[in-house]
C-alpha positions in Angstrom: 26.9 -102.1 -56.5 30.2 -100.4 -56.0 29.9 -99.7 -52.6 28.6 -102.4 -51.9 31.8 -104.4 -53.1 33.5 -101.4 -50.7 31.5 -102.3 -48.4 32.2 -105.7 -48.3 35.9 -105.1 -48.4 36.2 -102.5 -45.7 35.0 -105.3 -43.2 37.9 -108.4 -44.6 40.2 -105.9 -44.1 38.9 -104.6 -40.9 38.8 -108.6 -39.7 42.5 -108.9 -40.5 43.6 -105.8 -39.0 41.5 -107.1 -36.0 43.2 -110.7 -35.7 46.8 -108.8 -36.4 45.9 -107.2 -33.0 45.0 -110.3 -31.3 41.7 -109.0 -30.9 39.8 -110.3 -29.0 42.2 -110.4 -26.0 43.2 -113.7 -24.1 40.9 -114.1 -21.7 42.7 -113.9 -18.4 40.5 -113.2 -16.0 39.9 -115.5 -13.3 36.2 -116.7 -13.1 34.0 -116.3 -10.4 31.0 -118.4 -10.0 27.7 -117.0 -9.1 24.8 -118.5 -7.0 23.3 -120.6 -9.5 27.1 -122.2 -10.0 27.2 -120.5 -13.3 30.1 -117.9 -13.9 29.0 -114.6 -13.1 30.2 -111.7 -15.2 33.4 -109.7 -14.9 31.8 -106.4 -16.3 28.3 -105.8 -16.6 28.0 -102.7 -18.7 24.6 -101.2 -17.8 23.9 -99.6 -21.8 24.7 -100.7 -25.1 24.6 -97.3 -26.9 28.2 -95.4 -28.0 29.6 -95.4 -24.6 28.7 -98.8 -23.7 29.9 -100.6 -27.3 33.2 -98.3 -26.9 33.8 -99.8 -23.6 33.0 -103.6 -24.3 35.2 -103.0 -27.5 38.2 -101.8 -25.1 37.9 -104.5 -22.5 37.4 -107.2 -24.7 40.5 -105.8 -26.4 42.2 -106.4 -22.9 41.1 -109.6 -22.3 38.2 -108.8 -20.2 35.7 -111.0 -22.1 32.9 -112.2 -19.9 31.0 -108.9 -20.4 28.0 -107.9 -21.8 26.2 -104.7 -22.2 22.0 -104.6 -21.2 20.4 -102.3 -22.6 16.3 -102.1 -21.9 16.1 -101.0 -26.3 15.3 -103.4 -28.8 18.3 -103.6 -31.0 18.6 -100.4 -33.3 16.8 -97.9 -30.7 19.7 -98.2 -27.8 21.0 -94.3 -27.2 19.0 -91.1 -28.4 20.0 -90.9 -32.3 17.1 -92.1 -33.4 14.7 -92.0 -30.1 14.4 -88.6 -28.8 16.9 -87.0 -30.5 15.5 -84.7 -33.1 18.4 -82.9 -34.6 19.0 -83.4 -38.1 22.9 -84.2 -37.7 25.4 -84.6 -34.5 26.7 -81.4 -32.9 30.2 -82.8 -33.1 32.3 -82.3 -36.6 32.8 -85.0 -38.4 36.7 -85.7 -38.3 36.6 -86.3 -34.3 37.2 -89.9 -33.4 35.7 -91.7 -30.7 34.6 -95.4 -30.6 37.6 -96.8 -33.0 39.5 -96.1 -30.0 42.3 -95.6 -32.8 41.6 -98.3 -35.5 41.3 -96.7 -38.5 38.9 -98.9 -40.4 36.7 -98.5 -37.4 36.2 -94.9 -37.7 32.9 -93.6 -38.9 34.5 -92.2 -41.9 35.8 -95.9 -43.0 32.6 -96.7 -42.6 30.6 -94.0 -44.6 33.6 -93.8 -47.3 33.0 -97.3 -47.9 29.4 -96.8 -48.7 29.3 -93.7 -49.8 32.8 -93.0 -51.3 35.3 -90.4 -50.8 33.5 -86.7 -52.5 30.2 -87.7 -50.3 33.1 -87.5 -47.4 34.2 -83.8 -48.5 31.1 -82.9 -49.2 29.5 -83.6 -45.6 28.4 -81.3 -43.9 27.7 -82.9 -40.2 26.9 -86.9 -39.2 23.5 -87.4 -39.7 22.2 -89.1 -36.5 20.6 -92.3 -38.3 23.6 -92.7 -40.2 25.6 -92.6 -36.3 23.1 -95.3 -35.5 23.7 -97.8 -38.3 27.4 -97.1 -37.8 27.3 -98.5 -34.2 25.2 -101.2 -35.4 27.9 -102.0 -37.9 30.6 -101.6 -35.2 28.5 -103.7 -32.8 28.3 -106.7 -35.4 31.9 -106.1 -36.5 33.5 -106.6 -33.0 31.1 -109.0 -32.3 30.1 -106.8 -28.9 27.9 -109.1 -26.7 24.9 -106.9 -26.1 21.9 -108.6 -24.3 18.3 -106.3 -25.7 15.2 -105.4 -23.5 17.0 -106.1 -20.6 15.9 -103.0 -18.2 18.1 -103.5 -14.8 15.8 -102.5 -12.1 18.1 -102.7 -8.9 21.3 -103.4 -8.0 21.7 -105.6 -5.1 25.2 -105.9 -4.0 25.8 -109.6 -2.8 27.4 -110.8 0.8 29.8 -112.9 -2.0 31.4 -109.8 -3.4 29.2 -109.7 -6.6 25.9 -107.2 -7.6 22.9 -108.9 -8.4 21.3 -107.1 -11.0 17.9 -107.9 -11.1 15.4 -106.9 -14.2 12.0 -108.1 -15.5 13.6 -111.6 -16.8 15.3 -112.6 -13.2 18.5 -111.6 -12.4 22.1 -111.3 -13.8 25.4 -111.7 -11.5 28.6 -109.5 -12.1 31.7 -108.4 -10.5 31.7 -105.1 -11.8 28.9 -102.6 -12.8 29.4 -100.0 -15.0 26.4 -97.3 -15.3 26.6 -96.6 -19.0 23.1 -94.8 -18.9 24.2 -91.7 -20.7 22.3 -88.0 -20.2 19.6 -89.5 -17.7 22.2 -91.8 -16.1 22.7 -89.2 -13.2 19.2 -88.6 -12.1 15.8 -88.3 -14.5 14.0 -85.7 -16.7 13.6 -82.1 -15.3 10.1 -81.4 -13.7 9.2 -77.5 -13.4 7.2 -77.7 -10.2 4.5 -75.3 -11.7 3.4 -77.8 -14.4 1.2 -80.9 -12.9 2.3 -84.3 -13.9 -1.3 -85.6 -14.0 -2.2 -82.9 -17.0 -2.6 -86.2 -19.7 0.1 -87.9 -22.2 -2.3 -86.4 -24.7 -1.9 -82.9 -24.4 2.1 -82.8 -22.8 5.2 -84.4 -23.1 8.9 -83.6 -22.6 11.2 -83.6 -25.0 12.6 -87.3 -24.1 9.8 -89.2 -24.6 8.0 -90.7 -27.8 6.4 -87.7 -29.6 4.0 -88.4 -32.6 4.6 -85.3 -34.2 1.9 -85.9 -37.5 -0.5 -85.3 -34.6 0.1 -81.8 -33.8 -0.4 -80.5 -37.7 -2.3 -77.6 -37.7 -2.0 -77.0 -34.0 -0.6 -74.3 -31.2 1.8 -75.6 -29.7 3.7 -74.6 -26.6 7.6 -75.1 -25.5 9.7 -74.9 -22.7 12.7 -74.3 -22.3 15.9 -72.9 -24.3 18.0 -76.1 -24.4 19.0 -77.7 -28.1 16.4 -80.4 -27.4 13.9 -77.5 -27.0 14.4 -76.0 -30.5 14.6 -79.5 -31.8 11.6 -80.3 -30.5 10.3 -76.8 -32.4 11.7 -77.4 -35.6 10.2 -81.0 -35.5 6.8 -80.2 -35.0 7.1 -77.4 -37.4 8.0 -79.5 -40.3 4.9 -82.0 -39.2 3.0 -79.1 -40.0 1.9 -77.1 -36.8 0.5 -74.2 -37.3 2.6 -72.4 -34.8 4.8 -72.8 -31.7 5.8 -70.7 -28.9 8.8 -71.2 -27.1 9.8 -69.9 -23.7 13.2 -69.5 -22.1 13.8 -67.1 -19.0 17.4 -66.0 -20.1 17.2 -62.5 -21.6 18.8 -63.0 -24.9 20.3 -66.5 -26.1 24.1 -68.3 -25.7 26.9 -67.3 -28.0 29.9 -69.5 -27.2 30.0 -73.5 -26.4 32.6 -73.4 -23.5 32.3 -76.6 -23.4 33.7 -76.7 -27.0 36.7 -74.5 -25.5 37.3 -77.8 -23.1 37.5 -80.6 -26.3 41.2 -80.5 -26.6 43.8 -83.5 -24.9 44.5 -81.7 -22.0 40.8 -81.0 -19.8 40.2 -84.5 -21.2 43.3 -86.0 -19.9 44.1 -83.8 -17.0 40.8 -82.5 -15.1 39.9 -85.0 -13.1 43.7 -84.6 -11.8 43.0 -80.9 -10.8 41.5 -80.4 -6.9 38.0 -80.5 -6.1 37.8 -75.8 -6.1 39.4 -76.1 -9.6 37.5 -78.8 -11.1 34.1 -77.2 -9.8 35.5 -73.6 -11.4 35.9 -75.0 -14.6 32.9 -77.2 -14.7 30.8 -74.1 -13.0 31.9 -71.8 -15.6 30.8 -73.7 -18.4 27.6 -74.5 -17.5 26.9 -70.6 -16.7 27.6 -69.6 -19.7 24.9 -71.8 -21.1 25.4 -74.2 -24.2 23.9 -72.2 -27.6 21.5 -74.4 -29.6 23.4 -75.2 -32.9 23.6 -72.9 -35.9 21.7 -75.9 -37.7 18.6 -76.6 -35.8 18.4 -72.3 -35.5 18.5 -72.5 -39.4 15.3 -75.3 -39.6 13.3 -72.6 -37.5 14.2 -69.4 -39.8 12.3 -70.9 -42.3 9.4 -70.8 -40.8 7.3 -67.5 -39.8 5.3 -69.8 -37.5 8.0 -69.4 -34.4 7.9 -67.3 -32.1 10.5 -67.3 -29.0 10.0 -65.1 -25.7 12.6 -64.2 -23.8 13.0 -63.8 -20.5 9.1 -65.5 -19.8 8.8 -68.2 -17.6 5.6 -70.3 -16.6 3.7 -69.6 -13.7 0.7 -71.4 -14.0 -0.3 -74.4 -16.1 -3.7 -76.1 -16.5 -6.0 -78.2 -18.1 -8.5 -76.8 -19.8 -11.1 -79.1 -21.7 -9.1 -80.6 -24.2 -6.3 -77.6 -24.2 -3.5 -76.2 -22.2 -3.6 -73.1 -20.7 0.0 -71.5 -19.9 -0.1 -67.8 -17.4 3.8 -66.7 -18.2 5.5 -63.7 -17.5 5.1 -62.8 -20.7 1.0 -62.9 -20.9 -0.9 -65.7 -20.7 -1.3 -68.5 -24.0 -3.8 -71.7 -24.8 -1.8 -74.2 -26.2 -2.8 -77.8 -28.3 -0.2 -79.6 -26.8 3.0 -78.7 -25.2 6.0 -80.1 -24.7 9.6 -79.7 -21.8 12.7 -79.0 -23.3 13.6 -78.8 -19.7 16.7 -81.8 -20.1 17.8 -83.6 -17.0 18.3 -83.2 -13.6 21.3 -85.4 -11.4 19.7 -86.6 -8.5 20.4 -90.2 -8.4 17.4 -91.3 -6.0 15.6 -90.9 -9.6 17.6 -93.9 -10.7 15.8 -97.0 -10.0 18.8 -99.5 -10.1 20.5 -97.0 -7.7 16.9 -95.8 -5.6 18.4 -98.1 -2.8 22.2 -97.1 -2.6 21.8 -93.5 -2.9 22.0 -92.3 0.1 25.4 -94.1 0.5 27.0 -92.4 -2.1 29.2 -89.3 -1.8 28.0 -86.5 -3.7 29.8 -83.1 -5.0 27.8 -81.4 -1.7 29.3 -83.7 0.6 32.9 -83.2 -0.1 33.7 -79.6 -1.5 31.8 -76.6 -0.6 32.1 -73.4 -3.0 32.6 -69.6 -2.5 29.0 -68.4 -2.4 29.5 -66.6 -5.7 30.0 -70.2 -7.3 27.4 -71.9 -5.4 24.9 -74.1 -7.5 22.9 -76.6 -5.9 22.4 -78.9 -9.0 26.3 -79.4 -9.3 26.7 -80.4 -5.7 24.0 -83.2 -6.5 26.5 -84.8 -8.6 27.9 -87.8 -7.5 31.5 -87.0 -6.6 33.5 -89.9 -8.2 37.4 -91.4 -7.9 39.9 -91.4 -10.4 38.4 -94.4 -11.9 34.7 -93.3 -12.6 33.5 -95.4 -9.2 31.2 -94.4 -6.5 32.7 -93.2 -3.0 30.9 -93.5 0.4 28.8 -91.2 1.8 30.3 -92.3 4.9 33.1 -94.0 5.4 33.0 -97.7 6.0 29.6 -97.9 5.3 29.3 -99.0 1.5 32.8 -100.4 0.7 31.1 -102.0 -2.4 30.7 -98.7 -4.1 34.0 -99.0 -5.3 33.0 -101.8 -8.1 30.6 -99.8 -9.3 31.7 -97.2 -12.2 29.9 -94.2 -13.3 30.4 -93.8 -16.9 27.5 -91.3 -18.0 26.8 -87.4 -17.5 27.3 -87.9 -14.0 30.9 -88.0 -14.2 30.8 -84.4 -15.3 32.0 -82.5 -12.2 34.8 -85.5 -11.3 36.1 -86.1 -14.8 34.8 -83.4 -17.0 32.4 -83.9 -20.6 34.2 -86.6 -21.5 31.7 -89.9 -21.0 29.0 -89.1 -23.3 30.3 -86.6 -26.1 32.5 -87.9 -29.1 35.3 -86.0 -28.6 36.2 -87.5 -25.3 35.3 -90.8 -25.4 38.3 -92.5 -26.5 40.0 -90.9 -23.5 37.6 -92.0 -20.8 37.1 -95.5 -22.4 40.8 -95.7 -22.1 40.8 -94.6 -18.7 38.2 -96.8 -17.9 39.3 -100.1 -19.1 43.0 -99.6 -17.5 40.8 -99.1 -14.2 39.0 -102.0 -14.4 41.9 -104.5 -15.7 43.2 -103.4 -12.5 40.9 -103.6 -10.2 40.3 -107.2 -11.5 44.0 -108.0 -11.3 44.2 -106.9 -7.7 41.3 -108.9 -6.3 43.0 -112.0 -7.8 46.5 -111.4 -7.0 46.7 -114.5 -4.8 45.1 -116.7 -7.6 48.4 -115.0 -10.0 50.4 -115.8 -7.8 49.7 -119.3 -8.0 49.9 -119.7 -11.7 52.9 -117.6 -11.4 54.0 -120.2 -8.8 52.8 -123.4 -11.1 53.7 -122.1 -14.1 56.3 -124.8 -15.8 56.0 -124.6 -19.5 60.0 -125.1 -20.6 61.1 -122.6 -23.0 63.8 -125.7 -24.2 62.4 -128.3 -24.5 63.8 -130.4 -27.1 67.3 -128.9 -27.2 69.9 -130.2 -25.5 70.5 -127.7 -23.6 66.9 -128.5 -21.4 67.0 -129.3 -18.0 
């Protein structure tokens, strides 16, 4: 009962801290009217999970009001936390900031103190991931964030009138701007190794982003790809359903140590590296991704305990097939029947994957197209990243081509290269939203200027009136 009275209290105070800020914003913008006569959108925001709610939260803050975030998720499910993601708690530590953008009773700790109270706060360890996702349901409902559910934007179609019809399984939705919120898979789609068939059967594989019933592998073999953290997820959850045993495979010879992209979550990569030039910028970004991201000292801890797991290094696959109602795996490392088996493989950026985008993709600039490396930093998969300006947009392929690129905003994983880890992970997101917002005020400004000018030009309200001194 006491919390809940804290509860209760955190969000009257967080209201009046809210309307002491003028929040929501005035809403300046001038309105553009679609096809159907209807006003079309200023911002769509393609997403409703942490990203997109952080963004909404800073443009509505700004003014920008005629927004809304789509997301294909019924409300609750929007983002990974509690999807695919099969960690026990965020990677991040829990004093890191992110989607308050600076309000204080927005933070997640307001939010669990509240509920929880203060010891529970020193005593936590990490965020568990469902209570992330209540807290962004909280922080949707407390902003009042317009989010439109089980809207899943197909294509975007940009429009002869300036705006993007963005078309999805209802009809269509009209919007100045379009910001790709889409988070880890925004840039491309799930990694496919080519030696494992596609057509083997939902029943026997899966990769480590889709819908798992784990209860249905108790008591069986079962067979992993891959040395990502969603891998050994992925292992520790089907352990604790009660396989019998898994075997995981990774072809690096002995696992990561060191985050370095841990060594880049400080003010001034998050600020400054998308100011860097395009040989410095790939360094950096090249560097960390070689060295390979460690799976967490937590989820390594959920597999010691049990004598079931088994990991081979330096084994790949070589051959995969179907047989009867099994899996049999030939790797480098001998040759296994599985149960079931599943891709910790992660993504890939190649953004002909993307349906909205299938169509546009060839007129965007990637990474390849506008810096090409010393051989000894050469990676094909970086080059496939889209190579973005200093405002998270889309540049053309070729010049003059796709001049409406530039209203559309990449604000997922595929910013990496451009801007650095800072559009998807906590400890950069106040940064980019920042960033992003201040972009997009902009941008809208400018396209209106002649409409300001006018209600500069008409504007006539006398500052005094009823003195004497008016004229």
């Amino acid at each position: 009962m006491r919390h809940q009275t804290e509860a209760a209290a955190l969000d009257a105070r967080l209201h009046i801290d809210l309307a002491r800020l003028n929040y929501p914003g005035r809403d300046w913008v001038e309105p553009r009217a679609g096809p159907d006569g209807a006003r079309a959108l200023d911002v769509a925001i393609v997403g409703a999970g942490m990203v997109g709610l952080s963004l909404a939260h800073g443009l509505i803050r700004e003014g920008v009001r005629h927004i809304a975030c789509l997301d294909a998720a019924e409300a609750g499910r929007e983002g990974p936390w509690v999807t695919f993601a099969r960690m026990e708690t965020l990677r991040s530590p829990k004093h890191l900031t992110g989607p308050d953008l600076g309000l204080a009773g927005l933070t997640f700790r307001a939010w669990f103190e509240a509920r929880r109270g203060a010891t529970a706060w020193d005593e936590l360890g990490k965020i568990d991931r469902r209570d992330w996702m209540d807290y962004l349901m909280w922080y949707r409902r407390m902003l009042d964030l317009p989010v439109r559910n089980r809207v899943r934007i197909a294509r975007i179609r940009p429009q002869s009138s300036g705006l993007f019809r963005l078309e999805h399984d209802g009809g269509a939705v009209f919007a100045r701007k379009v910001v790709l919120a889409t988070g880890r898979e925004g840039a491309g789609g799930r990694r496919w190794p080519a030696v494992v068939p596609r057509d083997l059967g939902a029943d026997l594989l899966a990769h480590s982003a889709d819908a798992i019933d784990f209860a249905r592998l108790a008591g069986k073999h079962v067979g992993i790809l891959g040395a990502g953290a969603s891998a050994f997820d992925n292992a520790a959850a089907a352990l604790e359903a009660g396989a019998a045993a898994v075997d995981q495979f990774c072809r690096s010879p002995h696992l990561a140590q060191v985050n370095k992209f841990k060594a880049l979550s400080y003010p001034g990569p998050l600020n400054g590296h998308y100011r860097l030039g395009d040989a410095e910028r790939w360094r950096f970004i090249h560097h960390a991704l070689a060295a390979q991201v460690p799976p967490p000292r937590e989820t390594m801890a959920r597999l010691d305990r049990f004598s079931g797991f088994q990991l081979h290094f330096a084994s790949s696959w070589t051959r995969v097939e179907r047989r009867g109602d099994r899996v049999r795996v030939e790797t480098t490392a001998g040759d296994y029947e599985f149960d079931f088996v599943i891709l910790g493989t992660g993504f890939t950026a190649d953004l002909a994957m993307r349906p909205e985008l299938a169509a546009l993709a060839d007129k965007i600039a990637l990474w390849r197209d506008r810096y090409a490396p010393p051989s000894d930093l050469a990676d094909d998969e970086l080059g496939r990243f889209p190579y973005l300006d200093a405002g998270f947009a889309f540049q053309e392929k070729r010049a003059g081509e796709a001049p409406f690129l530039a209203d559309i905003h990449c604000f997922n994983h595929g910013c990496l290269p451009s801007h650095g880890a800072i559009a998807g992970d906590i400890p950069g997101l106040g940064t980019a939203v920042e960033r992003l917002t201040r972009r997009l005020v902009e941008d809208l400004f400018a396209a209106d200027r002649a409409a300001h000018w006018s209600r500069l030009v008409a504007a006539d309200e006398r500052e005094l009136a009823g003195t004497k001194w008016a004229g």
